[in-house]
PDB file of N, CA, C and O in Angstrom:
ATOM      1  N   UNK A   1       0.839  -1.175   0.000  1.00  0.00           N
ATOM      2  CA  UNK A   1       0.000   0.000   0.000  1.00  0.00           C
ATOM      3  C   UNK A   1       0.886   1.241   0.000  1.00  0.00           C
ATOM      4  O   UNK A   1       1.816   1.343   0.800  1.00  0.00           O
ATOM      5  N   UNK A   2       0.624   2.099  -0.815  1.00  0.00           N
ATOM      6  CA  UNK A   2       1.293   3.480  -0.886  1.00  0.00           C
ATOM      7  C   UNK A   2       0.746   4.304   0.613  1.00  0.00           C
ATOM      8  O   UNK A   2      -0.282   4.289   1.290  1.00  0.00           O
ATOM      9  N   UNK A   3       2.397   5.172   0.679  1.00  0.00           N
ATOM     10  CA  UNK A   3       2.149   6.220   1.781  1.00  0.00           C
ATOM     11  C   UNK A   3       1.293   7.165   1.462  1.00  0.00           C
ATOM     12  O   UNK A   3       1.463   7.581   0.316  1.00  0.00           O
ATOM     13  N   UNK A   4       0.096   7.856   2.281  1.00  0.00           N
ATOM     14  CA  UNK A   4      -0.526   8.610   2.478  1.00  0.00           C
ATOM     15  C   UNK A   4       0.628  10.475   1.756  1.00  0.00           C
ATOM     16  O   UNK A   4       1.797  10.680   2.080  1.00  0.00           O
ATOM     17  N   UNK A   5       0.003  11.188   1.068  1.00  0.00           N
ATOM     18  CA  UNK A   5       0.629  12.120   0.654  1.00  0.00           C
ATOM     19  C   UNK A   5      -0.448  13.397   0.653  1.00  0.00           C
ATOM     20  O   UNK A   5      -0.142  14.443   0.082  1.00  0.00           O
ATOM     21  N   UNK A   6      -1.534  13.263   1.228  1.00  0.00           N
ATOM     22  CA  UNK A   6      -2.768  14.451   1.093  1.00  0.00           C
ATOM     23  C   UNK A   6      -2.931  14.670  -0.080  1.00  0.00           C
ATOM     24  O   UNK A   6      -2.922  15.814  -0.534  1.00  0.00           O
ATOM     25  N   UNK A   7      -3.129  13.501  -0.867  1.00  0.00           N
ATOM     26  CA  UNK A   7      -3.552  13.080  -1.933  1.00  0.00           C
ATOM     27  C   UNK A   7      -4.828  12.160  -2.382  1.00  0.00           C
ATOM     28  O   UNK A   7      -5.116  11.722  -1.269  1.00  0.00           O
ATOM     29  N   UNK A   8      -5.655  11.654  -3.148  1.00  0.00           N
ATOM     30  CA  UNK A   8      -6.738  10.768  -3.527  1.00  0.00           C
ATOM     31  C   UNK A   8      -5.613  10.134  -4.154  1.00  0.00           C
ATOM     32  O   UNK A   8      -5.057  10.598  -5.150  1.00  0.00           O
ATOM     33  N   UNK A   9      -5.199   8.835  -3.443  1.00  0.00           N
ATOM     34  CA  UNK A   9      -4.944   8.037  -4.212  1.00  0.00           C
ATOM     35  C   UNK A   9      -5.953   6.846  -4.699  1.00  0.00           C
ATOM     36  O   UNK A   9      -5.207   6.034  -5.245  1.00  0.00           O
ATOM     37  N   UNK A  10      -6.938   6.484  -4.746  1.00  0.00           N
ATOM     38  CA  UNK A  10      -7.883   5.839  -5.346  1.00  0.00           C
ATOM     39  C   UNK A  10      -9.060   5.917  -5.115  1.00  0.00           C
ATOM     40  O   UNK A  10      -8.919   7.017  -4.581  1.00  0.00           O
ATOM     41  N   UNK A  11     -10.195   5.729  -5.025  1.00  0.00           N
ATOM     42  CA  UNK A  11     -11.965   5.736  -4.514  1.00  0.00           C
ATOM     43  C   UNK A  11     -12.083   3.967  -5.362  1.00  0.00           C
ATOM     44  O   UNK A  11     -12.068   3.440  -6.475  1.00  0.00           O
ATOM     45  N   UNK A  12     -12.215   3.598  -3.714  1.00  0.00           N
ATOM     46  CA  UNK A  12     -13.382   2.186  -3.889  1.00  0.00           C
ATOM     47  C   UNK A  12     -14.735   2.616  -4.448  1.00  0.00           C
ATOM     48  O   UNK A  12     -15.308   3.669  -4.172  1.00  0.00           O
ATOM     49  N   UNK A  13     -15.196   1.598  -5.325  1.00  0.00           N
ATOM     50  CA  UNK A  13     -16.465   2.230  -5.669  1.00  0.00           C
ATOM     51  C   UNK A  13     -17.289   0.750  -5.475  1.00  0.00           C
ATOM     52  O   UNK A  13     -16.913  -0.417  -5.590  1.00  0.00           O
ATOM     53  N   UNK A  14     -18.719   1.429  -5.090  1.00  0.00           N
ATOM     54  CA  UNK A  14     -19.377  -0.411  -4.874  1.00  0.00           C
ATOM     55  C   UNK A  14     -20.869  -0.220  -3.874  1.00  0.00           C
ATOM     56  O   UNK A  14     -21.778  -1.043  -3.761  1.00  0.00           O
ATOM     57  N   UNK A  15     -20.765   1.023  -3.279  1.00  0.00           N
ATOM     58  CA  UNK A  15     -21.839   1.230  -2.367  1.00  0.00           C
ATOM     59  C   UNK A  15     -22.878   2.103  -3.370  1.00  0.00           C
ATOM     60  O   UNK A  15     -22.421   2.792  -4.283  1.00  0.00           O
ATOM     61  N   UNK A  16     -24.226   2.006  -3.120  1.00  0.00           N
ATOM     62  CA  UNK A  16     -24.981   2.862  -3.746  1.00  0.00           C
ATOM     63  C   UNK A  16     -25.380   4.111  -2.859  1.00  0.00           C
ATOM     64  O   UNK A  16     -26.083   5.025  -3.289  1.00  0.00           O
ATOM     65  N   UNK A  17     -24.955   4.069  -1.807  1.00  0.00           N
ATOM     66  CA  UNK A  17     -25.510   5.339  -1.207  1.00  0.00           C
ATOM     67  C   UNK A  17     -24.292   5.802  -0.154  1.00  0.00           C
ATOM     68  O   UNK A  17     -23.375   5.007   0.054  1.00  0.00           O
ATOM     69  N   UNK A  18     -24.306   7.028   0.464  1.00  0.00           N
ATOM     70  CA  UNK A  18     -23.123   7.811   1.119  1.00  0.00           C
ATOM     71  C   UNK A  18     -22.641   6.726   2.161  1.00  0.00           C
ATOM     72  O   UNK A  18     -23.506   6.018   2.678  1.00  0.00           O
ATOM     73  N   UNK A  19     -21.052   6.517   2.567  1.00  0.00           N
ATOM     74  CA  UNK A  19     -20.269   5.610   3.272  1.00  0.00           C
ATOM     75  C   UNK A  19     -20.224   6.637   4.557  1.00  0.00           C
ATOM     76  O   UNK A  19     -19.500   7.632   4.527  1.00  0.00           O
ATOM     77  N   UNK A  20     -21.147   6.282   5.813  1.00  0.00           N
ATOM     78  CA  UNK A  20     -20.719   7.105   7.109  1.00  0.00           C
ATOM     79  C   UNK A  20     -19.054   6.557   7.865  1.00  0.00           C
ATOM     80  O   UNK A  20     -18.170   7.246   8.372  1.00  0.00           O
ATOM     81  N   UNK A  21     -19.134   5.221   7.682  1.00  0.00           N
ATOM     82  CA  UNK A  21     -17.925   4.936   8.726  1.00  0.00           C
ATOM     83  C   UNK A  21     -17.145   3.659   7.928  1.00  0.00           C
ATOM     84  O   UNK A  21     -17.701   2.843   7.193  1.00  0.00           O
ATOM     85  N   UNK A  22     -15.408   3.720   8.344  1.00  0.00           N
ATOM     86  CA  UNK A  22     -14.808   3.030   7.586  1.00  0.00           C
ATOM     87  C   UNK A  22     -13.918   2.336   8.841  1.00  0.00           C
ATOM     88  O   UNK A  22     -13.346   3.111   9.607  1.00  0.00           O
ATOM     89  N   UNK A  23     -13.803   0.956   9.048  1.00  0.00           N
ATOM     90  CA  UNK A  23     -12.790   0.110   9.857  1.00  0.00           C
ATOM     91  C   UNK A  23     -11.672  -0.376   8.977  1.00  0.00           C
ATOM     92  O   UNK A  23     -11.871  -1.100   8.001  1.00  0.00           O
ATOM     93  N   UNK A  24     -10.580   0.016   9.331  1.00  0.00           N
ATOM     94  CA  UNK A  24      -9.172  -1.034   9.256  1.00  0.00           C
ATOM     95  C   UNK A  24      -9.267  -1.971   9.982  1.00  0.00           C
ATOM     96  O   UNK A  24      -9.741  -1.970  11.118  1.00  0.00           O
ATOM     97  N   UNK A  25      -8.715  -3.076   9.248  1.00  0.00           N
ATOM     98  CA  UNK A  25      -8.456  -4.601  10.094  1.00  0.00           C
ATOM     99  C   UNK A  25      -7.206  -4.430   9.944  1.00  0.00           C
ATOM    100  O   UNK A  25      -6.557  -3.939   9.020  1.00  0.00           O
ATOM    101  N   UNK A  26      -6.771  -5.095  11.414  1.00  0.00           N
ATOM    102  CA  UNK A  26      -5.556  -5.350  11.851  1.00  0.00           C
ATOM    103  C   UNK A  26      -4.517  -5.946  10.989  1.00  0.00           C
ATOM    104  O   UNK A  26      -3.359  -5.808  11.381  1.00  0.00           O
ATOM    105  N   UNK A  27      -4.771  -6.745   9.606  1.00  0.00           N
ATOM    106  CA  UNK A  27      -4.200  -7.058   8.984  1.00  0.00           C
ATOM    107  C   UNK A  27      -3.060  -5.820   8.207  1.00  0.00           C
ATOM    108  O   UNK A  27      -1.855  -5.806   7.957  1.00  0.00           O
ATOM    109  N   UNK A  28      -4.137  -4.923   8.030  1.00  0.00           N
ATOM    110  CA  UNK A  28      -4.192  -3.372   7.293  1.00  0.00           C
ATOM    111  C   UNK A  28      -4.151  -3.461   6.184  1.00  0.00           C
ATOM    112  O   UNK A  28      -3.408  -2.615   5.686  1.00  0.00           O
ATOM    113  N   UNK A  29      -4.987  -4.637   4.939  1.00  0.00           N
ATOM    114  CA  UNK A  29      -4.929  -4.741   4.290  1.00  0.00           C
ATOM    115  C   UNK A  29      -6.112  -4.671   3.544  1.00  0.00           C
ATOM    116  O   UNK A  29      -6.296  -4.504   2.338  1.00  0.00           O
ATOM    117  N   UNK A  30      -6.762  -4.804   4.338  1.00  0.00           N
ATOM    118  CA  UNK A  30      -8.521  -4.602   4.401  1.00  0.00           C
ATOM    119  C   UNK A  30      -8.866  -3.317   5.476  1.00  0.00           C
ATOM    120  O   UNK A  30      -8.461  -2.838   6.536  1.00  0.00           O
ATOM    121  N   UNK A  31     -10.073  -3.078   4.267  1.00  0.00           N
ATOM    122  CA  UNK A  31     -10.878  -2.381   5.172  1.00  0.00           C
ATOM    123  C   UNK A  31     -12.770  -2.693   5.388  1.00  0.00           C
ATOM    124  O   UNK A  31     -13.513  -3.373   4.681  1.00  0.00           O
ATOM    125  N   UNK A  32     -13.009  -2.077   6.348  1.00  0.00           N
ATOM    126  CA  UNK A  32     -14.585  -2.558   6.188  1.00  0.00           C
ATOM    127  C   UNK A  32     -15.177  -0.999   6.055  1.00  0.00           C
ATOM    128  O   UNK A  32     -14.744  -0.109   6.786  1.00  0.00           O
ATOM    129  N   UNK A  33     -16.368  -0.719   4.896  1.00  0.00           N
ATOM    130  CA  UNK A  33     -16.905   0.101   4.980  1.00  0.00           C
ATOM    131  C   UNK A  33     -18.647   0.146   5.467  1.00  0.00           C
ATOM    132  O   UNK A  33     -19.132  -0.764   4.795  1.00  0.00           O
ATOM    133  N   UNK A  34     -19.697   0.722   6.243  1.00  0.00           N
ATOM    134  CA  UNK A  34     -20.303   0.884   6.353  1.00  0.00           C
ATOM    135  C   UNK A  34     -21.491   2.310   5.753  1.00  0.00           C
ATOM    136  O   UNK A  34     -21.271   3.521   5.778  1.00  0.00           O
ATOM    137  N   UNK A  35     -22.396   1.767   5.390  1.00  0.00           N
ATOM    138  CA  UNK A  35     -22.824   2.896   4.290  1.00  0.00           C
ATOM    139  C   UNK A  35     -24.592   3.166   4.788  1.00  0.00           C
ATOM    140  O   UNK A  35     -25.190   2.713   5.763  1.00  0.00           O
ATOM    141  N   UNK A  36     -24.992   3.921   3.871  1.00  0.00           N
ATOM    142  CA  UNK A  36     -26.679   4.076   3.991  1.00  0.00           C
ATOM    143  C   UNK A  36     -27.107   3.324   3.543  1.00  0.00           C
ATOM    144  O   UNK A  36     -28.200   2.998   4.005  1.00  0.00           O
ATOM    145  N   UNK A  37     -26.641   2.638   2.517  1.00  0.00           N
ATOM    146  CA  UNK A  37     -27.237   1.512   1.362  1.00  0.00           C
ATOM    147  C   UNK A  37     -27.592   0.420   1.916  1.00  0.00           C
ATOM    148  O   UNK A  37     -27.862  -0.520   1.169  1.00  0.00           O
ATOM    149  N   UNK A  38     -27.708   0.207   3.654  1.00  0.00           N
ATOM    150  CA  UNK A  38     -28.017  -0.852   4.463  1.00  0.00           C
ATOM    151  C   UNK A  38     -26.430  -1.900   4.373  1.00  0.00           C
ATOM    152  O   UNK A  38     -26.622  -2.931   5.017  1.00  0.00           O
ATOM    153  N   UNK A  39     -25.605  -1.877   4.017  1.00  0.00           N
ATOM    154  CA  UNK A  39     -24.454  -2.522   3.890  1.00  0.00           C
ATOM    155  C   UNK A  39     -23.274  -2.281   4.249  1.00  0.00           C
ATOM    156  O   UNK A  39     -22.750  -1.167   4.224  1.00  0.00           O
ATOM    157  N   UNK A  40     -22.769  -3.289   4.605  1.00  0.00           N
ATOM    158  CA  UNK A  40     -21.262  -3.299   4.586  1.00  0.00           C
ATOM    159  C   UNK A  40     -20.253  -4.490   3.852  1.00  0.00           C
ATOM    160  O   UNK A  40     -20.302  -5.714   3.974  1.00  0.00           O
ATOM    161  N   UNK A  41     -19.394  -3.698   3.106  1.00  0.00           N
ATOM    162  CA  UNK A  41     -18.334  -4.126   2.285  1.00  0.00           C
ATOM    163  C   UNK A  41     -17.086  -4.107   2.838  1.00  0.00           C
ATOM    164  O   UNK A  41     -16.715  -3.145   3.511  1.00  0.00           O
ATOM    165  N   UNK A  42     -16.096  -5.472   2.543  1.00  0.00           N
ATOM    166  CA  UNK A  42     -14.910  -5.806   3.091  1.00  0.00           C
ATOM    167  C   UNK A  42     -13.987  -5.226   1.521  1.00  0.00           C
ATOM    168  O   UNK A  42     -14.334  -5.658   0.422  1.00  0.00           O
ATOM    169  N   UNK A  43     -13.323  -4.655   1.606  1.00  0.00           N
ATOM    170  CA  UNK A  43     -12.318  -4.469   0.647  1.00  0.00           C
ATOM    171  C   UNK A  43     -10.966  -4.642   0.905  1.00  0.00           C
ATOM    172  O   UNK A  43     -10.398  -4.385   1.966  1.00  0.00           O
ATOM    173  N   UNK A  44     -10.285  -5.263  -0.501  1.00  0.00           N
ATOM    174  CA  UNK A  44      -8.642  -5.264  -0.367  1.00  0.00           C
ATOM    175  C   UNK A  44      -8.593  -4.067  -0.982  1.00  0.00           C
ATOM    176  O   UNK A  44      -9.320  -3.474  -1.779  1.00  0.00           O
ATOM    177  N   UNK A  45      -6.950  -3.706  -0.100  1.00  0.00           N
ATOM    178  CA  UNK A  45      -6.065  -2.663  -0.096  1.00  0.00           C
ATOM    179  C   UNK A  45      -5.244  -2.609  -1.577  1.00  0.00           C
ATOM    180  O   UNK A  45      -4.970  -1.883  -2.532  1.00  0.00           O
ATOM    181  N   UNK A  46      -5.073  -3.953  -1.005  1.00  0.00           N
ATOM    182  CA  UNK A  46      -3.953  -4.643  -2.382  1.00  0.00           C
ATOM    183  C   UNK A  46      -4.553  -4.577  -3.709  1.00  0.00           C
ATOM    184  O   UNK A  46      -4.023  -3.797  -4.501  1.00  0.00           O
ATOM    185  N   UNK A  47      -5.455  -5.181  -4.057  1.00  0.00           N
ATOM    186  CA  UNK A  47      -6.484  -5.371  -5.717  1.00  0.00           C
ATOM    187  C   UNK A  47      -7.063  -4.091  -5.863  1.00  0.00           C
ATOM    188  O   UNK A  47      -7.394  -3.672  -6.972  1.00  0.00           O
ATOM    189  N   UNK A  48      -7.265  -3.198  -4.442  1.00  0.00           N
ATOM    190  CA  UNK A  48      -8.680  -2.452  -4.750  1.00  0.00           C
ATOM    191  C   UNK A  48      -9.933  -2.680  -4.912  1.00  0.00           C
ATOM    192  O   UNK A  48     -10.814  -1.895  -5.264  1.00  0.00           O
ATOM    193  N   UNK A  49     -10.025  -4.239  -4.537  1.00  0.00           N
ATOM    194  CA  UNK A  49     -11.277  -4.808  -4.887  1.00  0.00           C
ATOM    195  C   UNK A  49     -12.339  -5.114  -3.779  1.00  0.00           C
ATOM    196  O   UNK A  49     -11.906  -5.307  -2.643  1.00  0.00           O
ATOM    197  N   UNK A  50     -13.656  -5.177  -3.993  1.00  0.00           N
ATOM    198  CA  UNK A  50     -14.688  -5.583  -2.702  1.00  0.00           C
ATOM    199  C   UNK A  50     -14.309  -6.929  -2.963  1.00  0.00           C
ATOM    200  O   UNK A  50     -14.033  -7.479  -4.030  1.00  0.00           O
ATOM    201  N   UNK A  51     -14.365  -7.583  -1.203  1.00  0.00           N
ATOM    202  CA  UNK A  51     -14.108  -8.837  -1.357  1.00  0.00           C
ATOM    203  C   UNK A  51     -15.464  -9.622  -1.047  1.00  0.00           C
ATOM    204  O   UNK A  51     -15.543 -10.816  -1.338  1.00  0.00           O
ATOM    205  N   UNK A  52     -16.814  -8.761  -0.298  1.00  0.00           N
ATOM    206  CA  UNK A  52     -17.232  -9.220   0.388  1.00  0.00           C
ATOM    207  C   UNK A  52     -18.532  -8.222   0.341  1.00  0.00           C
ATOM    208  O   UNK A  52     -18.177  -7.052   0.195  1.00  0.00           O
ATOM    209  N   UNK A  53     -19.948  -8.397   0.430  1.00  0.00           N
ATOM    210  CA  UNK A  53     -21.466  -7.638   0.947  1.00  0.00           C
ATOM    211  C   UNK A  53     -21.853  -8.188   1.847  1.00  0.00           C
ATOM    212  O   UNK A  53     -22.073  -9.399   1.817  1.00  0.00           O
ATOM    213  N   UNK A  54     -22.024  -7.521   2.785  1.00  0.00           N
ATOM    214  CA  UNK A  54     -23.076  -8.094   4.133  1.00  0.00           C
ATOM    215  C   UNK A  54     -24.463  -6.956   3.840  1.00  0.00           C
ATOM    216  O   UNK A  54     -24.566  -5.733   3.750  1.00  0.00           O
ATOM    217  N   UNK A  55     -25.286  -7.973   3.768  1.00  0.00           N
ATOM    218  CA  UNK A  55     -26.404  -6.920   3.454  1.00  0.00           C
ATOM    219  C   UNK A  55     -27.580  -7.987   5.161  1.00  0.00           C
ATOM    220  O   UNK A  55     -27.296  -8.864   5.976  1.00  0.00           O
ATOM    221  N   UNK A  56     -28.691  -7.243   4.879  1.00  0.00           N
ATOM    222  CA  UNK A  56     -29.702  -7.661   5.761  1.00  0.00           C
ATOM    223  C   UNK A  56     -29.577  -6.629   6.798  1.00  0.00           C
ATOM    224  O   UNK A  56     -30.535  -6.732   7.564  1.00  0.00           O
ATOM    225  N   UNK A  57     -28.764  -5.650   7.144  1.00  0.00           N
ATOM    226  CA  UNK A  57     -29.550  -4.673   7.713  1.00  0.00           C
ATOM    227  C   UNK A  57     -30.924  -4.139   7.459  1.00  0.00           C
ATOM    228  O   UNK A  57     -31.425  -4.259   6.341  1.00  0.00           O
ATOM    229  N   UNK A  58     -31.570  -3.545   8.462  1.00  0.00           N
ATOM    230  CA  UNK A  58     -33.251  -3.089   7.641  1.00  0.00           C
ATOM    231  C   UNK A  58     -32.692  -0.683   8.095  1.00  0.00           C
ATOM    232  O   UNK A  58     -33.558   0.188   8.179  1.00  0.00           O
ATOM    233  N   UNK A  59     -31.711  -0.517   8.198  1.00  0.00           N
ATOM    234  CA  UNK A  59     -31.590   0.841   8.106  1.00  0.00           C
ATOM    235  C   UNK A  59     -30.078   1.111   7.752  1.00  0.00           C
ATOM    236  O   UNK A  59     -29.346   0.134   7.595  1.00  0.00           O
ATOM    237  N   UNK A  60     -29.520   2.515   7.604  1.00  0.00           N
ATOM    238  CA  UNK A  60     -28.558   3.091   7.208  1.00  0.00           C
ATOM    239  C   UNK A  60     -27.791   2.486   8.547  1.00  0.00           C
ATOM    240  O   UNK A  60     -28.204   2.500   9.706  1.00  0.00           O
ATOM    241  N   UNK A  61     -26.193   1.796   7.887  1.00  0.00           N
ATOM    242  CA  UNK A  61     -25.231   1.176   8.479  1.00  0.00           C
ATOM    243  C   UNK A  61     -24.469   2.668   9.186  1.00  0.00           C
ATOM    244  O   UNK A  61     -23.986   3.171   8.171  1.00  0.00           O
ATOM    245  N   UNK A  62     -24.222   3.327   9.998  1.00  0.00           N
ATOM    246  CA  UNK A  62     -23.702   4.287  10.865  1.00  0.00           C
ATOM    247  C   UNK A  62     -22.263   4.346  11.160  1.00  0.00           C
ATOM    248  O   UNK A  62     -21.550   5.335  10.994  1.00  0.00           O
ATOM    249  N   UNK A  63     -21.932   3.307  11.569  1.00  0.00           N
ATOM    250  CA  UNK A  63     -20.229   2.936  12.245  1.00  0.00           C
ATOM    251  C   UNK A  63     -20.112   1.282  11.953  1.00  0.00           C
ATOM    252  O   UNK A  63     -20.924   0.359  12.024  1.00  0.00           O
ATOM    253  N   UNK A  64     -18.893   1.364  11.641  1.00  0.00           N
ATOM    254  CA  UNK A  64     -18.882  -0.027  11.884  1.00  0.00           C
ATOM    255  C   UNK A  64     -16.976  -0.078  12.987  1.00  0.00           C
ATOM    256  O   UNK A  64     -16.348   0.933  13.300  1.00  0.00           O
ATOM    257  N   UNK A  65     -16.627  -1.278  13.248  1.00  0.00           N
ATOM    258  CA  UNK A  65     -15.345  -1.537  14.281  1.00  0.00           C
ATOM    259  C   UNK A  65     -14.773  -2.915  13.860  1.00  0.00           C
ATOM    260  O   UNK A  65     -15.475  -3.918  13.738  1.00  0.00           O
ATOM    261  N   UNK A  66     -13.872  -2.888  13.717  1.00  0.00           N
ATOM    262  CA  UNK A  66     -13.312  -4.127  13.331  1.00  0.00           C
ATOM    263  C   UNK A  66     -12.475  -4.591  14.590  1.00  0.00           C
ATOM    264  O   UNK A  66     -11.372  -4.099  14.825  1.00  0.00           O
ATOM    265  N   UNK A  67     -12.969  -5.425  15.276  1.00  0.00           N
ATOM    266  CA  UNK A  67     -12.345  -5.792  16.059  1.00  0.00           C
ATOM    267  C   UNK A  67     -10.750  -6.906  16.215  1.00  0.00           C
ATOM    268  O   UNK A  67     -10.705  -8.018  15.687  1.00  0.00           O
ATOM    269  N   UNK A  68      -9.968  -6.510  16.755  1.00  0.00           N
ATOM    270  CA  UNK A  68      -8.529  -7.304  16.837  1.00  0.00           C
ATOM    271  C   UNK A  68      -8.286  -8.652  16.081  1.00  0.00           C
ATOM    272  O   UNK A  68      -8.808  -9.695  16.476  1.00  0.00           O
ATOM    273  N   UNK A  69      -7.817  -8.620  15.443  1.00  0.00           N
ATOM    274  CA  UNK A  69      -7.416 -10.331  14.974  1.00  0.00           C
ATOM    275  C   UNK A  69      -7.968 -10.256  13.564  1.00  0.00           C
ATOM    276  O   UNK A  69      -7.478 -11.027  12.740  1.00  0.00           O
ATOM    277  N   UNK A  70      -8.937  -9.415  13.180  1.00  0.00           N
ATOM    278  CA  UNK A  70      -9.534  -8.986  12.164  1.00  0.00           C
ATOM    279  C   UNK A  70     -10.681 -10.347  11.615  1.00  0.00           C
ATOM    280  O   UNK A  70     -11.159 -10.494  10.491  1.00  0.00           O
ATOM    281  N   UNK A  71     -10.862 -11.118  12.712  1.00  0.00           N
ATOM    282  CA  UNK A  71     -11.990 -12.410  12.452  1.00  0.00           C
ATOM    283  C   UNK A  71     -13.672 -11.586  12.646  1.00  0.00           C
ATOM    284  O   UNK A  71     -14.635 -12.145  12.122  1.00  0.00           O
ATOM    285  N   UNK A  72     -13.861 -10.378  13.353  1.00  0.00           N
ATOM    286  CA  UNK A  72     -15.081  -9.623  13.552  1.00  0.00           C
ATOM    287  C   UNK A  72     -15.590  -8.396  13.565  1.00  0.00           C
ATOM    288  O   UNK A  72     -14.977  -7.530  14.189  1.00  0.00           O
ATOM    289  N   UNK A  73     -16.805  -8.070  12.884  1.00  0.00           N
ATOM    290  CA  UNK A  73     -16.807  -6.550  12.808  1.00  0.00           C
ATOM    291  C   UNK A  73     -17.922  -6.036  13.782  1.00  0.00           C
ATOM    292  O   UNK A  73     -18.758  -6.916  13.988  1.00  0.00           O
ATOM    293  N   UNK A  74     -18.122  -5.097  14.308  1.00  0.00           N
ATOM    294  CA  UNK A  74     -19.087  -4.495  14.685  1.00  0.00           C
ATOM    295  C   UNK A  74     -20.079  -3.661  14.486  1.00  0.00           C
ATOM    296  O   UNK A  74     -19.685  -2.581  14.927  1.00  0.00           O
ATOM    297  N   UNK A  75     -21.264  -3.533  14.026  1.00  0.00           N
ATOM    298  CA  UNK A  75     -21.698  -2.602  13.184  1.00  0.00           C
ATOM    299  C   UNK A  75     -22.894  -2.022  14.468  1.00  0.00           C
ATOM    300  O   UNK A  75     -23.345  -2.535  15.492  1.00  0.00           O
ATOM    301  N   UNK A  76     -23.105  -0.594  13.715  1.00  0.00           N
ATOM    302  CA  UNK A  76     -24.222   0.125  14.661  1.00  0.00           C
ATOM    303  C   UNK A  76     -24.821   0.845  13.581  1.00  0.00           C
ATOM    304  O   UNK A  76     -24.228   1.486  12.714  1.00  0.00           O
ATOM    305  N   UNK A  77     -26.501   0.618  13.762  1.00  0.00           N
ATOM    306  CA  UNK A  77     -27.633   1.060  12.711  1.00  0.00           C
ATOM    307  C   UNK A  77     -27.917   2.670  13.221  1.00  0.00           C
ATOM    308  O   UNK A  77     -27.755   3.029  14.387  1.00  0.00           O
ATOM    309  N   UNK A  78     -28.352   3.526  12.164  1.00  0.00           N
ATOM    310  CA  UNK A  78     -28.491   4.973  12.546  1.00  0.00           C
ATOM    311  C   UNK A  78     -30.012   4.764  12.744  1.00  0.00           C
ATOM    312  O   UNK A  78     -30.724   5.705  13.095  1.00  0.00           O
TER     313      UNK A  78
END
């Protein structure tokens, strides 16, 4: 993964509606995003790619937490 430079170095694209909260996993290779679109997406760092949809929320995904070891996430509904 490239160093941070206060730059856009890329936009994941994949959610249909605004992303409130974003978790790093401990790996730091992934991230988890949480969105309005009722979802959350696991993405690599590395490909740039979604690896993963968790859908079945019934409202806008708020925060999500990736907890240690990077085996679990935490999510909180707005």
């Amino acid at each position: 993964m490239e160093s941070w430079r206060g730059e856009v170095l890329y936009t994941l694209q994949g959610h249909t509606s605004r992303v409130d909260s974003l978790a790093v996993v401990s790996d730091q290779h992934r991230i988890i995003s949480a969105s309005d679109d009722h979802t959350l997406k696991v993405w690599d760092l590395d490909s740039r790619k979604e690896l993963l949809t968790f859908r079945g929320h019934t409202k806008p995904v708020r925060a999500v937490v990736a907890v240690p070891g990077g085996q679990y996430a935490i999510s909180a509904l707005g």
